[in-house]
PDB file of N, CA, C and O in Angstrom:
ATOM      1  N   UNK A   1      44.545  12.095 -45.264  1.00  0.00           N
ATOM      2  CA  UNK A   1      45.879  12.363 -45.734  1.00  0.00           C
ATOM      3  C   UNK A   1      46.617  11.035 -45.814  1.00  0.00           C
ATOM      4  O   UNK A   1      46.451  10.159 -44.966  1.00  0.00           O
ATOM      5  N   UNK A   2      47.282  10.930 -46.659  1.00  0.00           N
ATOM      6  CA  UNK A   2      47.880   9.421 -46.703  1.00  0.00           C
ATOM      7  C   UNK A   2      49.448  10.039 -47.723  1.00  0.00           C
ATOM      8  O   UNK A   2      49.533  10.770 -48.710  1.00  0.00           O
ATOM      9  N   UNK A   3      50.463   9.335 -46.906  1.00  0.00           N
ATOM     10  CA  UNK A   3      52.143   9.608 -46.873  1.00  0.00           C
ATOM     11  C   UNK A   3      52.400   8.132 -47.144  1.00  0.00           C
ATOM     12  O   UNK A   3      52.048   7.090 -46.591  1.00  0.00           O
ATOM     13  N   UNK A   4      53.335   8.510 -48.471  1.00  0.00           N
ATOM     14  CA  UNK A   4      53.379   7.884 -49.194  1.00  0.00           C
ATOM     15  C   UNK A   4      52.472   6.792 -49.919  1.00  0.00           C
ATOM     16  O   UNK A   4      52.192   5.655 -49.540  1.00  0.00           O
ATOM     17  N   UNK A   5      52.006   7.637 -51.351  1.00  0.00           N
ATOM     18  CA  UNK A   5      50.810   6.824 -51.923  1.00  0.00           C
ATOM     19  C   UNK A   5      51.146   6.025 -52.871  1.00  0.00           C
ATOM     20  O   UNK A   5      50.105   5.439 -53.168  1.00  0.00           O
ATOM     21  N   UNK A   6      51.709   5.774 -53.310  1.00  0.00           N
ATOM     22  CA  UNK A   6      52.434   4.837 -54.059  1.00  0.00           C
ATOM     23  C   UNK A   6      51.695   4.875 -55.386  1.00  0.00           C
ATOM     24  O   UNK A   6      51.573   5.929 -56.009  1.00  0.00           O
ATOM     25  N   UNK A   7      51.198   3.708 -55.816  1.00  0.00           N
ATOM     26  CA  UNK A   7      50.362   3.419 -56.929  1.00  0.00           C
ATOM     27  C   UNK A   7      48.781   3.784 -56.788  1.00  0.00           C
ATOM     28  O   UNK A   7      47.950   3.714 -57.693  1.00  0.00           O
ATOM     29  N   UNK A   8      48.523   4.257 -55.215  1.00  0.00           N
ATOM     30  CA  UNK A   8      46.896   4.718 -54.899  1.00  0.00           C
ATOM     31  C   UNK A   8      46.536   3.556 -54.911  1.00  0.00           C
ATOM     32  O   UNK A   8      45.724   3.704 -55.824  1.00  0.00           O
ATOM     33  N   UNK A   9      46.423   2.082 -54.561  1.00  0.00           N
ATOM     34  CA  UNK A   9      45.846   0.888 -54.523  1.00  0.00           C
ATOM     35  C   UNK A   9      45.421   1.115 -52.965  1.00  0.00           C
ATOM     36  O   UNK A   9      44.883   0.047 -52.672  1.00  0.00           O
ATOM     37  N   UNK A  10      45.392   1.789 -52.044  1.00  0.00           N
ATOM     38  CA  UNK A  10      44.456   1.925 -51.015  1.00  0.00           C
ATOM     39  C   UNK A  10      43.848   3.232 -50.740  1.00  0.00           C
ATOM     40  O   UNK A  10      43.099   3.433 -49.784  1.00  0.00           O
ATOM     41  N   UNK A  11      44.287   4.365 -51.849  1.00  0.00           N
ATOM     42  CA  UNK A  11      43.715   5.621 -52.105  1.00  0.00           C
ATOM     43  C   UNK A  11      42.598   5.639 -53.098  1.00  0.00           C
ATOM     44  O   UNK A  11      41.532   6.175 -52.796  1.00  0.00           O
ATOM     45  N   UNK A  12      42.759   5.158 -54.108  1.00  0.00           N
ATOM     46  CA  UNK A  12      41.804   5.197 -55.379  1.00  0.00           C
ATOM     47  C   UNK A  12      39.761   5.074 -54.416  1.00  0.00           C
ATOM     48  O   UNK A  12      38.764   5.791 -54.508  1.00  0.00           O
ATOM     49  N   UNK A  13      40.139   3.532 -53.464  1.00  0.00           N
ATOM     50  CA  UNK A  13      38.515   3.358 -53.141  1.00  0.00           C
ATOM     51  C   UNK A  13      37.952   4.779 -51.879  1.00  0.00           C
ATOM     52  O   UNK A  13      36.887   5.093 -51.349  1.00  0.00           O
ATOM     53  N   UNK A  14      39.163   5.215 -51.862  1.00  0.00           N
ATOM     54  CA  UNK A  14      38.563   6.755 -50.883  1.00  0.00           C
ATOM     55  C   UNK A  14      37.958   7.931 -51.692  1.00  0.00           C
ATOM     56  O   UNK A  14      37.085   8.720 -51.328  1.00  0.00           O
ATOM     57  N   UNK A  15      38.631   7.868 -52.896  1.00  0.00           N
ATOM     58  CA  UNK A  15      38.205   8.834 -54.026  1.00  0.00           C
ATOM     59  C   UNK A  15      37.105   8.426 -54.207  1.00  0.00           C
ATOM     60  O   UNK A  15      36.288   9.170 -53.666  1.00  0.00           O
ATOM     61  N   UNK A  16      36.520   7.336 -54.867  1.00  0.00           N
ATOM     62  CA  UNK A  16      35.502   6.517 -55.511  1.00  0.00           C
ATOM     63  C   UNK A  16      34.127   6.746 -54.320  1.00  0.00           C
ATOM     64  O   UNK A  16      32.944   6.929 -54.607  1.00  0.00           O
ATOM     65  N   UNK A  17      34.631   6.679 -53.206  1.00  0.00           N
ATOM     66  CA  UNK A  17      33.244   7.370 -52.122  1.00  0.00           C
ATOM     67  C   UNK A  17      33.026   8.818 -51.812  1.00  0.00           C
ATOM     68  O   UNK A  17      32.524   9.376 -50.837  1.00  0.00           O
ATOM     69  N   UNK A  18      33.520   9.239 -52.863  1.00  0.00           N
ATOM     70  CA  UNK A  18      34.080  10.890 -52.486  1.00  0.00           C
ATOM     71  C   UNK A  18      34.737  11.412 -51.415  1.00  0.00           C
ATOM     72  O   UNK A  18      34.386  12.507 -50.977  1.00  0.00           O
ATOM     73  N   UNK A  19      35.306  11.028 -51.103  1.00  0.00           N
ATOM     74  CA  UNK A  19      36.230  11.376 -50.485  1.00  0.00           C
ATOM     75  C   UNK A  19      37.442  12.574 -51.014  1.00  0.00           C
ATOM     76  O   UNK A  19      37.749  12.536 -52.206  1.00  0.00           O
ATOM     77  N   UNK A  20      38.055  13.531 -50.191  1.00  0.00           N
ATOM     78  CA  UNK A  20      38.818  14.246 -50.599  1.00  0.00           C
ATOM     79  C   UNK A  20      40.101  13.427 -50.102  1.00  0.00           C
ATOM     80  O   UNK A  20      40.115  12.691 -49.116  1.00  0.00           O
ATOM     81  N   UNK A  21      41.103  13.669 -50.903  1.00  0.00           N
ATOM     82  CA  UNK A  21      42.240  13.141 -50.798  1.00  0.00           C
ATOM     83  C   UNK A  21      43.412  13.887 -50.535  1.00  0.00           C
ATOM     84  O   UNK A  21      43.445  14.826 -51.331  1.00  0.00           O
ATOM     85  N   UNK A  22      44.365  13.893 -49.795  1.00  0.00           N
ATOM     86  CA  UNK A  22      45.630  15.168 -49.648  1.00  0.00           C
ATOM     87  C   UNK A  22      46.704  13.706 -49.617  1.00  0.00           C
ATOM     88  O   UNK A  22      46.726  12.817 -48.765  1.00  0.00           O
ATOM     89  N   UNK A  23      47.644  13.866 -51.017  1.00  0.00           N
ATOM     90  CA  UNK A  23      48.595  12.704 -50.357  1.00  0.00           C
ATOM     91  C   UNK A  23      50.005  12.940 -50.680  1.00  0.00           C
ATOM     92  O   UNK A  23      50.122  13.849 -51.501  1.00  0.00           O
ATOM     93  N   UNK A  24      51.104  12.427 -50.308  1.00  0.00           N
ATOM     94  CA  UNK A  24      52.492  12.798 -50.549  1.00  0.00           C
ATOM     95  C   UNK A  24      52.984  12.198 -50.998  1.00  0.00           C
ATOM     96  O   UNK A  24      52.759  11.085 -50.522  1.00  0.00           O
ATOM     97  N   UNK A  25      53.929  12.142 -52.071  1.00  0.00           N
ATOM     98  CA  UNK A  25      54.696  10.962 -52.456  1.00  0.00           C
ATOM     99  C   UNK A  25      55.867  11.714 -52.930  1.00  0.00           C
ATOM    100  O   UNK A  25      55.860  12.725 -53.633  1.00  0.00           O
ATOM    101  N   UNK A  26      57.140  10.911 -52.321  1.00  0.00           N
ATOM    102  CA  UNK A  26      58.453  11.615 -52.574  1.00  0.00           C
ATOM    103  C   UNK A  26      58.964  11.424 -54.329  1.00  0.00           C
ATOM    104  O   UNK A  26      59.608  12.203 -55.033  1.00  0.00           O
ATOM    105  N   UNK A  27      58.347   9.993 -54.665  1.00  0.00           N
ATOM    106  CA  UNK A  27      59.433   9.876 -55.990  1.00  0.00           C
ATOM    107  C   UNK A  27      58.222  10.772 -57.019  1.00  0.00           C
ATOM    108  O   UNK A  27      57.029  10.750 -56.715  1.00  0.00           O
ATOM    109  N   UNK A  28      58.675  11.442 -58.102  1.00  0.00           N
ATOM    110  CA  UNK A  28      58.481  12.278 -58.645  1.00  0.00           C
ATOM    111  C   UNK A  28      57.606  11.543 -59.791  1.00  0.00           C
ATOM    112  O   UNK A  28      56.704  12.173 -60.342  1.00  0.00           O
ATOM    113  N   UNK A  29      57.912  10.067 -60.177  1.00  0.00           N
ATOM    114  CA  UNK A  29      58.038   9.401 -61.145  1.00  0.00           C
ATOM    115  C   UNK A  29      56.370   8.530 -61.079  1.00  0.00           C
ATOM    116  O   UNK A  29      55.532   8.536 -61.980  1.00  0.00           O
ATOM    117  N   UNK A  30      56.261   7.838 -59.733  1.00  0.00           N
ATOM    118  CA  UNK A  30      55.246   7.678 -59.123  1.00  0.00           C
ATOM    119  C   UNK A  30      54.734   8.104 -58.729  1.00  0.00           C
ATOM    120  O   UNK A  30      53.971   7.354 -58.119  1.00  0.00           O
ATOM    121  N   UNK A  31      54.411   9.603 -58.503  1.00  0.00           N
ATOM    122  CA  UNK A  31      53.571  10.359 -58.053  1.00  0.00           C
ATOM    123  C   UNK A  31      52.955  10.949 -59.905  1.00  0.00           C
ATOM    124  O   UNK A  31      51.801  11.371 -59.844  1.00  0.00           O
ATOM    125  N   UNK A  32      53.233  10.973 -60.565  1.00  0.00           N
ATOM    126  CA  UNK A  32      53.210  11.543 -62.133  1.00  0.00           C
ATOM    127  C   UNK A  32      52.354  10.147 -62.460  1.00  0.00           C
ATOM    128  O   UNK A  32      51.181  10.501 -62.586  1.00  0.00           O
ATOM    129  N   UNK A  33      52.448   8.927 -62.620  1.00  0.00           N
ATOM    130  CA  UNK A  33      51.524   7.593 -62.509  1.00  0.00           C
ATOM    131  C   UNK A  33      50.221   7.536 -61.959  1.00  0.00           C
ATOM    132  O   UNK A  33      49.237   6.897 -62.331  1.00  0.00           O
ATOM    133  N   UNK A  34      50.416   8.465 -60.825  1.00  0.00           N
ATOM    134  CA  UNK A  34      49.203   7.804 -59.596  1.00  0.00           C
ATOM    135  C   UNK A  34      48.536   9.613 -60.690  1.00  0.00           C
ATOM    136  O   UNK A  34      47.819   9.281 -61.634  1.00  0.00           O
ATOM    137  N   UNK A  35      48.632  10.368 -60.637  1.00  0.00           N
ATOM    138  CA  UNK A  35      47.489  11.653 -61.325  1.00  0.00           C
ATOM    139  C   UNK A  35      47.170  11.390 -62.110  1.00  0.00           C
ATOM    140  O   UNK A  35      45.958  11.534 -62.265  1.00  0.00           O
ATOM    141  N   UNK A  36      48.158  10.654 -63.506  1.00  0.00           N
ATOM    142  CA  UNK A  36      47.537  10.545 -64.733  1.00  0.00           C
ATOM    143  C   UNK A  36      46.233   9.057 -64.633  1.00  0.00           C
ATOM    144  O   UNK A  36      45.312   8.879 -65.430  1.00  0.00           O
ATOM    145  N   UNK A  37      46.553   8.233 -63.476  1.00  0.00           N
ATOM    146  CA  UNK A  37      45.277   7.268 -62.925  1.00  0.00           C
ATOM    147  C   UNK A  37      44.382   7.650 -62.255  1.00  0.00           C
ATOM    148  O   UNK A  37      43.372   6.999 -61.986  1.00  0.00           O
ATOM    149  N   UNK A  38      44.621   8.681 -61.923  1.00  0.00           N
ATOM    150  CA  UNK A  38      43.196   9.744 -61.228  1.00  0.00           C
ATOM    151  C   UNK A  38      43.129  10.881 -61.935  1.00  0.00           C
ATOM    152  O   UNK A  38      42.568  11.746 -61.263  1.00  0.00           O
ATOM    153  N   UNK A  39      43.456  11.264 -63.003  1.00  0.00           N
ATOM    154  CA  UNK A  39      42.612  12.698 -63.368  1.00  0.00           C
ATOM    155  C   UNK A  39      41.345  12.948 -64.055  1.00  0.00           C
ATOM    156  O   UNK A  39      40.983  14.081 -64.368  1.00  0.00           O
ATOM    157  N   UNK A  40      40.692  11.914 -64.282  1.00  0.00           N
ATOM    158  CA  UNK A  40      39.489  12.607 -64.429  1.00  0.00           C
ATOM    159  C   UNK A  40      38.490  11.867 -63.334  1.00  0.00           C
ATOM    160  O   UNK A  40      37.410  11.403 -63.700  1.00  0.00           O
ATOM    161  N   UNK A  41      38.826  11.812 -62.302  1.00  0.00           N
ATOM    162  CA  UNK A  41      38.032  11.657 -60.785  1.00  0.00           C
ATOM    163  C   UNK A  41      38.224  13.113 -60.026  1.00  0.00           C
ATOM    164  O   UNK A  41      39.252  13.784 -60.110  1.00  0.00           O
ATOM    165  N   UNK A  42      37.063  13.473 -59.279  1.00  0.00           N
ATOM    166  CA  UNK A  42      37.384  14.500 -59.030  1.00  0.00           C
ATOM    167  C   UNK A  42      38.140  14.471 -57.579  1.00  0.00           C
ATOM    168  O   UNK A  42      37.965  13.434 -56.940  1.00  0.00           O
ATOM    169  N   UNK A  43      38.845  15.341 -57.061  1.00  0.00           N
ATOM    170  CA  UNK A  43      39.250  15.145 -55.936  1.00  0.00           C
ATOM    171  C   UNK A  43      39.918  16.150 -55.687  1.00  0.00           C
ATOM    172  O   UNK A  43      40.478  16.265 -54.598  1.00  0.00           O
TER     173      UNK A  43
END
């Protein structure tokens, strides 16, 4: 679980080992950034 993910620059290499990911991010704006940079990874 990781609070506040910002841009995923220390989330992305958890995905990439498969890893499941659960993360929070308050601004609406950056959280809409960080999915459209991960959606076609699965997670």
């Amino acid at each position: 679980m990781e609070v506040g993910i910002d841009t995923g620059q220390a989330t992305v290499p958890f995905l990439e080992t498969g890893c499941e990911v659960t993360a929070i991010e308050l601004g609406k704006d950056i959280a809409e950034f960080y999915l459209r940079k991960v959606e076609e990874r699965p997670h």
